[in-house]
Steps between C-alpha positions, in 0.01 A plus 500: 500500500256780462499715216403869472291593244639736226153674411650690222678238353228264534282785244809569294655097422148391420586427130254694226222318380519259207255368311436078389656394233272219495140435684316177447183284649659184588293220556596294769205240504213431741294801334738725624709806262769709671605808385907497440710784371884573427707808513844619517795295290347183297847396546592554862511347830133364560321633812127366605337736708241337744203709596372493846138436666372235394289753244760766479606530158783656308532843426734722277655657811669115535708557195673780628745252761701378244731697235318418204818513302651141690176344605255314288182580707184262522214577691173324515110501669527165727123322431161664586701891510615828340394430106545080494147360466249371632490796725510411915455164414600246779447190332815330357699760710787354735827563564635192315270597189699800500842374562366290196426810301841683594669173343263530190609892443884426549445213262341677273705814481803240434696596853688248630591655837403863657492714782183480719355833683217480730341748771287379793274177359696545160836415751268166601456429158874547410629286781252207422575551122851473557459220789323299170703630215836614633710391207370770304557744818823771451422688834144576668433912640228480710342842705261474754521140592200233562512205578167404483481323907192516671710756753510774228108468493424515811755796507286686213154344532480430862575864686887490508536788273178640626632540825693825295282590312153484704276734293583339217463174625185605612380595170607118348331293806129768521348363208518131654295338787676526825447125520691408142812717615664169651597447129460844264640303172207240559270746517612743249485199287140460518428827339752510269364182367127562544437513116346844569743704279428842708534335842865370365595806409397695785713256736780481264541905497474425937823212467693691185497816716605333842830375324555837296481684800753334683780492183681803556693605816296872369201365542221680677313211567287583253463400080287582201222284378714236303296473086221229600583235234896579647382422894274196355785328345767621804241353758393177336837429401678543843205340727498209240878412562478614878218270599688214323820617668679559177412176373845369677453155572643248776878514382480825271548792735780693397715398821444194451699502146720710608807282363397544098612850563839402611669621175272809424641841647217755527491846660229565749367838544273580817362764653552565887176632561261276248173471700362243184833298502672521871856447409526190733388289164803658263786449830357132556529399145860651461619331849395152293633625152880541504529654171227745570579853614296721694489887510235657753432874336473789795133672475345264239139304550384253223466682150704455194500898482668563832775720401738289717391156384519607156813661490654128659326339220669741205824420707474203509373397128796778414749267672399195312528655195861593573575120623344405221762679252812480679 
């Protein structure tokens, strides 16, 4: 059922900024440091809040979903992004080393069991988490759902969305030979790989501002030069887990685990008109997932910050925290 967006109470719910309690380098092995921080009640309901991309990182505005008050509030830099270190590095850098590393932080932090929140590849990431892990899964929220299937890139990388958005399409495929466009992530691999440190960044500003331009239902078609070392990390880190296709091996697609999620209930939030994340992806996976409920927001692309989709997400985390008391 579609959902109209509540612009003004998306702006006015968004709860006021808080600041960590507690912010840490965690070492999770294979040369790798991630950045991890804590806010909101060191004694309430755990919430991990999974950043999207690949590359995305976590920003302060993610704190702000959850009443700081009930929610214990853990956010982290996956590998290779935001402030974890080695910066944009690929190496070591898989899904399952991060599913490895989400395990290491709730270990760490002494959680036995926690809410899981995820937004576009940070919803992949919290469905194949909790496909691994899901005895230490309360209830997954996922926005902007991808599955990561070879039909969502070709959707992105092959013209689908294009076909919308021509200019800007145009803009993405120009740089690259007319005779590499059969496969755009191959060949935007090549450069961002090249070792030549200005040629990566000058291609990763070209893929960073393909995607930002196509987040918000607002959008002009158009986006401001993304920070270089930002787009270098972004790029690398998305191509990287693209051209290995999520790193998902024979048997480890989410739909084909769909039965370890049997007992998790999770709230699925989607917008109607996403032109990164078609909402095809987030109806499929609740049509297999009985305990997983889908609400399509009215007027809403891809982004986090689109007043519809998060005004569902406050009403939804809201909710919990009510089920959670009574």
């Amino acid at each position: 059922m579609d959902k109209i967006p509540d612009e003004k109470r998306a702006v006015q719910y968004l709860y006021p900024p808080v600041e960590p309690f507690d912010q840490r380098m965690l070492d999770v092995g294979d040369g790798h440091r991630i950045y991890v921080e804590q806010c909101g009640n060191p004694e309430g309901q755990p919430v991990v809040v999974l950043h999207g991309g690949p590359g995305g990182g976590c920003s302060p505005a993610m704190r702000r979903y959850f009443n700081a008050k009930h929610y214990r509030i853990i956010l982290f830099d996956q590998r290779g992004c935001g402030r974890s270190r080695p910066h944009a590095e690929v190496e070591n850098n898989t899904t399952w080393h991060l599913v490895a590393d989400i395990e290491l932080i709730r270990e760490t932090l002494g959680i036995d069991s926690w809410y899981v929140f995820g937004g576009s590849w940070g919803a992949t990431l919290s469905l194949v988490y909790a496909q691994t892990h899901p005895e230490h899964v309360l209830h997954l929220i996922l926005r902007g759902v991808f599955l990561m299937t070879q039909p969502e890139l070709d959707w992105f990388y092959g013209g689908g969305a294009g076909k919308f958005w021509p200019e800007t399409w145009a803009r993405f495929t120009a740089p690259i030979p007319l005779e590499e466009h059969d496969d755009l992530i191959a060949a935007y691999h090549r450069r961002l790989f090249s070792g030549d440190r200005a040629e990566e960044t000058r291609f990763a500003r070209i893929w960073a501002a393909w995607e930002n331009a196509l987040a918000s239902i607002h959008s002009s078609g158009n986006s401001g030069e993304s920070p270089g070392d930002y787009a270098r990390a972004f790029a690398r880190l998305e191509n990287h887990y693209f051209t290995h296709h999520g790193f998902l091996g024979e048997g480890q697609a989410i739909f084909d685990r769909m039965d370890r999620l049997a007992d998790i209930p999770g709230d699925v939030v989607q917008g109607r008109y996403d032109m990164i994340c078609p909402p095809y992806s987030a109806w499929e996976l609740c049509q297999r997932w009985p305990k997983g409920d889908l609400t399509l927001v009215r007027n809403a692309g891809h982004a986090l910050s689109e007043p519809g989709i998060s005004a569902e997400l406050v009403r939804v985390m809201d909710r919990l925290a009510r089920e959670s008391q009574s």
